[in-house]
N, C-alpha and C positions, 0 to 999 in steps of 0.2 A: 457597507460591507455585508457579504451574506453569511450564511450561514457556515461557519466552518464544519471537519468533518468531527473534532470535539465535542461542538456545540449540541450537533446534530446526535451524538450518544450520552451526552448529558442528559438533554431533554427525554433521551428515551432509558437513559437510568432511572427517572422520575416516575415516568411512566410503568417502568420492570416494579420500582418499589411498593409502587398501589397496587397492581397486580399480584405481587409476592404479597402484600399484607391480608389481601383478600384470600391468595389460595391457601396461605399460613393458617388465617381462620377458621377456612373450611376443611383445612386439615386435621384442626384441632376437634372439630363436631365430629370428624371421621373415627379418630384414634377412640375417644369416648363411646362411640357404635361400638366398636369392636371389644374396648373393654368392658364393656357392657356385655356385649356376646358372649364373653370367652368365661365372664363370672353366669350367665344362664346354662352353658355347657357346662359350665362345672356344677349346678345345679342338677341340671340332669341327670348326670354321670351317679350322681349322690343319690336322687330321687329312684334309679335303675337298679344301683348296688342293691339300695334297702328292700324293693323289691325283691330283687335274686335271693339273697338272705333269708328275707320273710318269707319264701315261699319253701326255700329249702328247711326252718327251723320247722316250720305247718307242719310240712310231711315228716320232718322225725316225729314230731310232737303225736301226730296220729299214728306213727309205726308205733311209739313206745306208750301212748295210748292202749291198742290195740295190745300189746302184750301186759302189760295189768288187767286190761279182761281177760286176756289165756291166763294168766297163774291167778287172779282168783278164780275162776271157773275148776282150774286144777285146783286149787287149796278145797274149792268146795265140795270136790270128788273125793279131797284127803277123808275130809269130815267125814262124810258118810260111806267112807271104806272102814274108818275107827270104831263107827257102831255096828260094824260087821265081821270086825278083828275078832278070830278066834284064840288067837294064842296070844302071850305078852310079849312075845317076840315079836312076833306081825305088829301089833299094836305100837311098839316101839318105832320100828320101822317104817310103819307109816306116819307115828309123831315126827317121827326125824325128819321125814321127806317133805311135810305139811311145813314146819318151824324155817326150812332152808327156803319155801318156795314165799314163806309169809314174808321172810329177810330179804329175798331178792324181788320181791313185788315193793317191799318199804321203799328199796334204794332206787327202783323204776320211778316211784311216785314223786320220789325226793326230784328225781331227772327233770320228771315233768313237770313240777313247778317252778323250777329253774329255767326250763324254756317257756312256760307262759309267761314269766315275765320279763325275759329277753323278748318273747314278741309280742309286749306290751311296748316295750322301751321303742322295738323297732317300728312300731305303725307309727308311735310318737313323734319318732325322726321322719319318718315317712312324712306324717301329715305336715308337719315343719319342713321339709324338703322341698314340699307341696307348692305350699304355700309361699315360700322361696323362689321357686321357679316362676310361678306366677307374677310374682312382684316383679322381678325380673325381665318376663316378656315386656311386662309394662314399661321398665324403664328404658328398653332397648327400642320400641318402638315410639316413648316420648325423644328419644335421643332421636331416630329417623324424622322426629317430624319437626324437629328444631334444626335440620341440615337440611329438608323441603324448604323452610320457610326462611334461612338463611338463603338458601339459592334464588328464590324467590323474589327475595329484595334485593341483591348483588347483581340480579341478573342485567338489569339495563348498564347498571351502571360498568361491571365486566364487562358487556359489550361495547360501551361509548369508550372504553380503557382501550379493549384490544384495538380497536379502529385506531384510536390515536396512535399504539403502537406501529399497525400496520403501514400506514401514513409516513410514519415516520424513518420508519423501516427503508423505506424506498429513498432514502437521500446518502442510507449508508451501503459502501462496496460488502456483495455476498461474501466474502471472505472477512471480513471484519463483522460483521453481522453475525455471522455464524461465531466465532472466537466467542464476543460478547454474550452471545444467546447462551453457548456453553459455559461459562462464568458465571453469567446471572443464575443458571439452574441450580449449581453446585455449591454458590453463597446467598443463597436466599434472597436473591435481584441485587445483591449487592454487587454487581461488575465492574464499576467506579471506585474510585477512590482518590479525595483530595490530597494533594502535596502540601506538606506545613513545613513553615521554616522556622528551626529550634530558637536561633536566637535574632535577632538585630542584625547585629553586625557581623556575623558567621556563617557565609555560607554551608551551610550544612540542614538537610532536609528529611524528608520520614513519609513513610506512607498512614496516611489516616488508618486505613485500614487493617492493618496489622503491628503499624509505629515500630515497621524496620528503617535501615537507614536509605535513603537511596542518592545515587551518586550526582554528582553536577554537572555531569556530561549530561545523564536523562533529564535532570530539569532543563538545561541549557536548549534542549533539543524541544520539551514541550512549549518553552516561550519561544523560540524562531520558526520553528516547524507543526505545519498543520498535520501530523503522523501520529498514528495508535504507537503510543510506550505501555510497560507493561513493569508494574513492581514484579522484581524478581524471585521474591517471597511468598505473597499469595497470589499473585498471577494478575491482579485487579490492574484494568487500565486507568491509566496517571491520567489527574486533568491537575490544569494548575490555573489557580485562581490568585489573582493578584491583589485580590481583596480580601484572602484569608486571614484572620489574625494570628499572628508572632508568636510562637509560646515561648517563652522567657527561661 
């Protein structure tokens, strides 16, 4: 007897499974690229902020720089207007204005060492963000080159896979074929599914694949009939194996 049209999607179930396990793999090196990407991006993002930051804290730092020398330069005009006060009133009045401008140069100074050490902290983060990113490139481009070398080795064998497919292919009607192809993509080559029978003596049967019930009419029709059935639960077509074992 030849080949039924069963037999002939079994065998290319076998075949979808190697194939899915293979593209599963190289899926998995995939997903790791890109988690890898997405943590260098965010590196990035980080390394850029702190830049932005440090460049704007810079420029206050040298605004408010920049006016502690005006009001010393003015305190130092105070000075030497005071040994040129002619009256105690003047004298006063320039003490006053010298003490207000010594107060508000203290609390500029106080400013500015508060920002030099925010941008101390932030070169810090900076050079550690640096260095982050870096590491990062590294590990995104050892991840590219473990999916080179995966592809590398899979590739004959991928190709000696799909041929078999294709081969195979050709014994099943395009409308069956196509069903199948769609099923395999959406369960990860899983398009089959064995029929188990629960007990002995009881008619009553289950899809392997998702262990719903299915009726007796469908098995009936897989043992007389060479026809695509279909669990009606996850869609997977029925094969029925007479040598399955019984679950009790």
């Amino acid at each position: 007897m030849g080949e039924t049209l069963l037999d002939a999607l079994h065998r290319l179930q076998e075949i979808e499974l190697k194939l899915a396990e293979i593209r599963g793999k190289r899926e998995v090196k995939i997903r790791l690229i890109e988690s890898r990407k997405r943590k260098e991006k965010q590196a990035e993002e980080k390394l850029l902020t702190n830049e932005r930051l440090l460049r704007e804290r810079q420029m206050r730092l040298d605004s408010l720089s920049l006016d502690v020398a005006s009001r010393e330069e003015s305190i130092q005009k105070h000075r030497e207007a005071l040994n040129k006060a002619k009256t105690n009133k003047e004298y006063a009045g320039i003490l006053a204005a010298m003490n207000t401008e010594k107060a508000d140069a203290a609390k500029i100074e106080t400013a500015v060492l508060e920002f030099m050490e925010e941008i101390q902290t932030l070169k810090d983060s900076t050079g550690k963000a640096e260095e982050d990113k870096r590491k990062l490139a590294e590990d995104v481009r050892a991840a590219e080159k473990l999916l080179e070398e995966y592809d590398l080795q899979r590739r004959e064998e991928l190709a000696n896979l799909q041929a078999d497919r294709d081969s195979c292919a050709e014994a099943i009607p395009p409308t069956t074929l196509a069903s199948f192809t769609r099923i395999a993509q959406s369960l990860e080559g899983e398009a089959m599914a064995t029929v188990i029978k629960l007990y002995p003596k009881r008619d009553e049967y289950m899809c392997a694949g998702c262990n719903m019930t299915i009726s007796l009419e469908i098995v009936n029709a897989l043992r007389s009939r060479d026809e695509v059935q279909q669990c009606g639960n996850c869609g997977r077509i029925l094969f029925y194996d007479s040598s399955t074992v019984e679950r009790k």
